[in-house]
C-alpha positions, 0 to 999 in steps of 0.5 A: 699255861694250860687252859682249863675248861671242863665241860658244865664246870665253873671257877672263880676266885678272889681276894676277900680281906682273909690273908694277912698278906693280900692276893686270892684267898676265897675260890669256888668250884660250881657245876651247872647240875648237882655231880655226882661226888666222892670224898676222902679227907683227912685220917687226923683225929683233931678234923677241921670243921669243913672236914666235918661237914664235907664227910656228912655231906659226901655221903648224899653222893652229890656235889654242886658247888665247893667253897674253898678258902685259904689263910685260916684253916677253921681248924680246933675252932669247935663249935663256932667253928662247926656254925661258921662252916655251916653259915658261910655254905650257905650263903654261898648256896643262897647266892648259886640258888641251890641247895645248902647240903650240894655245897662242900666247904674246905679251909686251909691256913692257920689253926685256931683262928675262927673263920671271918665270915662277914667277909666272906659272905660280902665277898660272894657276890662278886665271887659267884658274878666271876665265875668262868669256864676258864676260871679254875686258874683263879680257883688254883690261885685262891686256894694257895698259903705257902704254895710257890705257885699254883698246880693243876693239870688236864688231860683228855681221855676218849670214852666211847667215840668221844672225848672227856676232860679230866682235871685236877686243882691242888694246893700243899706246900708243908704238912705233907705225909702220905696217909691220905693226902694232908693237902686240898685236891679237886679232881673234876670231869664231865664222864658220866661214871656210875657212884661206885666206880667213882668211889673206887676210882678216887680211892685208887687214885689217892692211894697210887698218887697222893698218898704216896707224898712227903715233905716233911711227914705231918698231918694236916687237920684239913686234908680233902680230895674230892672228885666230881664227875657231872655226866656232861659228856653223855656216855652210858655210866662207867661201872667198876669194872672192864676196859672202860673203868680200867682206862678212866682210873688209869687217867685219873692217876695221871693226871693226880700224879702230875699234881701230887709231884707238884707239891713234893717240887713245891715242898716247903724250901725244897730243892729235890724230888725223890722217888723211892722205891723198895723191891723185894719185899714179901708184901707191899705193905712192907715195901712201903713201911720202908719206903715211908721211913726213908721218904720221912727220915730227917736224916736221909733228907738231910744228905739228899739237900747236902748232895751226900751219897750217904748209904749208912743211913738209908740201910739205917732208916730201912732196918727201923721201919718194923720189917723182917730182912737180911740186911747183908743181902741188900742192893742200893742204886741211885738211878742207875749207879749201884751203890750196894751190892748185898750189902758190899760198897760198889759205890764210885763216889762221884758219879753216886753224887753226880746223880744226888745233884740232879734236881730229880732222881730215884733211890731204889733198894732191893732187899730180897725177902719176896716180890712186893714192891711200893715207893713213895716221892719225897722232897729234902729237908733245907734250912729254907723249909725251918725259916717258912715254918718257924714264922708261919703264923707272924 
């Protein structure tokens, strides 16, 4: 188990009486001075009241504290909702001694509930006593619903002669497509980095890791990723550009990476993980038009979780994404086994399974209009995943 410890951060989670099923449901993430902060949420019409709050409070560019709670969503709650939000922030800033605006709330649960603020608020108390160094594997806890277990991951990175820590917290299971992130991410690291680098860097980050997910193509109305970076190693503010910048936002997508693979791995019954890639496009965005279509096709999901090495409906999947191609100059592998060869059956049959059997593998389709290329990493769709959401609520 890794050991997370940021310098100048603090987690902390606990069991407040939220989740009908018991076990951690309130967490908190706290650092010893305001960080400077940057926020991306959810592109849904129909946003959670923590959503609200959190985008109106991001853009102070400041961050000391977030609340995360799991097993109501506080989402289509209107304006209690939005008071709720609003109250149970405060109490946990009353609690820290900071200001109300330097506390960012996040949800994740069941919509339509409304948010059981006298629990949470008498459960503060010993949610702020509890916080740690090494608390953030209580944060990952807490902020789990139909999450297998909890994800995180850590990495050093060398700033000048020394050595800064960046970290990542994230929960998601179902209700993931990549059009922002439709999951809870907390990235965290004591690098002083300067307010545009950090906006950049987050966006980067979400856009290359992120936002390249699906399990099963919906929208949350909670979606948030936030990065908070305290300054505590002390090294000159990174701006957004040269070598320094480069290497933080090329570590920060790792590190997002490994937990963005976490949730595919995690996805709700899953059994694969797939990384698709599309080559040969004329532009990125049409490489990954494909590529969402095939990652979201229930089809395509279907035979990856049945182990079939079912081509047609790849070719089929790519040809409805909006995109101009030949499609009798197409060339299909999985791993390394070419399965098309423009467009004509090369395909040896059961080595082409044999890779579908493995747990993770790549489908890589080449269709020859350009040079532009995109992926995105999906999970299958199971019986398993039916039976978790059509009982979600009971």
């Amino acid at each position: 188990m890794i050991m997370i410890k940021i310098p100048g951060f603090f987690g902390s989670g606990v069991h407040a009486g939220i989740k009908k099923k018991g076990g951690k449901d309130l967490a908190l993430i706290f650092s010893d001075v305001p960080a400077k902060a940057a926020g991306v949420f959810t592109t849904n019409i129909v946003k959670a009241p923590p959503v609200e709050v959190g985008m109106e409070r991001i853009k102070s560019g400041y961050c000391q504290a977030v609340l995360i709670n799991s097993g109501v969503a506080n989402a289509v709650t209107g304006k209690e909702g939005l008071k709720n939000s609003l109250l149970t922030s405060k109490y946990a800033a009353d609690e820290l001694g900071i200001g109300k605006r330097l506390v960012i709330p996040s949800s994740t649960g069941v919509i339509g509930p409304q948010l059981p603020t006298d629990k949470i608020k008498k459960a503060l108390p010993k949610l702020v006593s509890e916080l740690r160094a090494d608390g953030f594997l209580d944060v990952a806890e807490g902020i789990m619903t139909t999450d297998a277990f909890p994800k995180y991951a850590v990495k050093q990175i060398s700033v000048g002669r020394e050595k800064g820590i960046i970290a990542v917290i994230g929960k998601g299971a179902g209700m993931i497509a990549p059009d922002m992130a439709t999951m809870l991410a907390y990235i965290l690291t004591d690098v002083n980095v300067g307010k545009r680098a950090l906006s950049k860097a987050l966006k980067n980050t979400v856009k290359n890791s992120f936002n390249k997910i699906i399990v099963d193509g919906d929208m949350s109305t909670n979606d948030t990723v936030l990065m908070l970076a305290n300054g505590k190693l002390g090294n000159p503010a990174i701006i957004e550009s040269g070598a320094e910048y480069r290497k933080f936002e090329k570590a920060v997508i790792e590190v997002a990476t490994e937990v963005a693979e976490m949730i595919v791995k995690d996805g709700e019954g899953a059994t694969k993980v797939v990384k698709i890639v599309v080559k040969g496009a004329k532009t990125e965005k049409d490489a990954e038009k494909i590529a969402r279509v095939l990652g979201s096709s229930q089809l395509v999901k279907t035979a990856f979780f049945g182990e079939d090495p079912n081509w047609g409906r790849i070719l089929a999947a790519a040809g409805r994404a909006g995109v101009t191609f030949n499609p009798d100059k197409i060339d299909l592998f999985f791993d390394d086994q070419k399965i098309l060869a423009n467009s004509r059956v090369v395909m040896n049959e059961k080595k082409a399974q044999s890779v579908l059997k493995k747990p993770k593998f790549e489908i890589t389709l080449n269709i020859k209009s350009g040079e532009a290329h995109s992926f995105v990493i999906a999970s299958d769709l199971t019986l398993d995943y039916i039976k978790i959401n059509a009982h979600y609520r009971t």
